[in-house]
C-alpha positions as CSV (number, residue, x, y, z in Angstrom):
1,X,-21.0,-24.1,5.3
2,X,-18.9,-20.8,6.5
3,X,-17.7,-18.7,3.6
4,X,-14.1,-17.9,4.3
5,X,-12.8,-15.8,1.5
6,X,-13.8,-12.5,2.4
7,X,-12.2,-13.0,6.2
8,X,-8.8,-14.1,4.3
9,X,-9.1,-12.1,1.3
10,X,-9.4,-9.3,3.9
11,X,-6.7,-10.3,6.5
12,X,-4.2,-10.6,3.5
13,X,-4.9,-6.9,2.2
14,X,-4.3,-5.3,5.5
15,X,-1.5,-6.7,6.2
16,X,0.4,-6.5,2.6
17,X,-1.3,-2.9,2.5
18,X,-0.3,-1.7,5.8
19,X,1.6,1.8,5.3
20,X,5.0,1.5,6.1
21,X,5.2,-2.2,6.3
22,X,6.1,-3.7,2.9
23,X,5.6,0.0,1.2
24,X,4.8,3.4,1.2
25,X,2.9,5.5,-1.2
26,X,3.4,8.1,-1.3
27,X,7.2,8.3,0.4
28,X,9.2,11.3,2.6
29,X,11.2,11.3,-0.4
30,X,10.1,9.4,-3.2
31,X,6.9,8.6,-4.1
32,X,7.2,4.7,-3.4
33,X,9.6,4.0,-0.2
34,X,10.0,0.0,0.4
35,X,10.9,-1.1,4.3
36,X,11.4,2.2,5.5
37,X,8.4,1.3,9.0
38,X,7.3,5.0,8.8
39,X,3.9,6.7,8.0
40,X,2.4,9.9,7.8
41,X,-1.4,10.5,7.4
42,X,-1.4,11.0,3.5
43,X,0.5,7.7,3.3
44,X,-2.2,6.2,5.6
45,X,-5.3,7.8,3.5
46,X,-4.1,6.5,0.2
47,X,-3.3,3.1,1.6
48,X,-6.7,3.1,3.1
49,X,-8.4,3.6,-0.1
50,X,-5.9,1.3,-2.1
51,X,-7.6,-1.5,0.3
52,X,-10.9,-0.8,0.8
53,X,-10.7,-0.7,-3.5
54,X,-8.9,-3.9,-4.0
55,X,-11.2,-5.5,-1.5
56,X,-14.7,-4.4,-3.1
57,X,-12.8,-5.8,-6.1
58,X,-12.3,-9.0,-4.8
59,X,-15.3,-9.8,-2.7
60,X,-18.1,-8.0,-4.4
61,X,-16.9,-7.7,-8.7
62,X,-15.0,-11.3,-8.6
63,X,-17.1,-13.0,-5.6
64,X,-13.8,-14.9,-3.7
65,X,-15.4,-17.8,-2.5
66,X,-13.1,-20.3,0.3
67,X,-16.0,-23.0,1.6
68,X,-14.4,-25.2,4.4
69,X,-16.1,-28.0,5.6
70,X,-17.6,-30.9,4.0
71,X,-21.0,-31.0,3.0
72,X,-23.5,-33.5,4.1
């Protein structure tokens, strides 16, 4: 059977996590900015680490496991 949690897990981080997008930490102004679709290359570090964090978290501490298939 194919394991898909850590594809999903994954998918769904980088796209909530995704500077700019949904959030930005920190902001041009503030230090959380929601919607605002700009980025600058502190922004992108810290939202790089804030994933690759929360997904060792996930996949490795909690073990996120999504079989699919049915077994024989």
């Amino acid at each position: 059977m194919q394991d898909w949690g850590p594809v999903l897990i994954s998918w769904v981080l980088f796209i909530l996590l995704s500077p700019g997008l949904l959030f930005q930490i920190p902001g041009k102004c503030r230090l959380i900015e929601f919607g605002k679709f700009q980025t600058s290359v502190v922004s992108i570090l810290v939202h790089t680490i804030l994933f690759f964090a929360l997904d060792a978290i996930f996949l490795v501490a909690i073990g996120v496991q999504i079989n699919l298939g049915s077994s024989p």
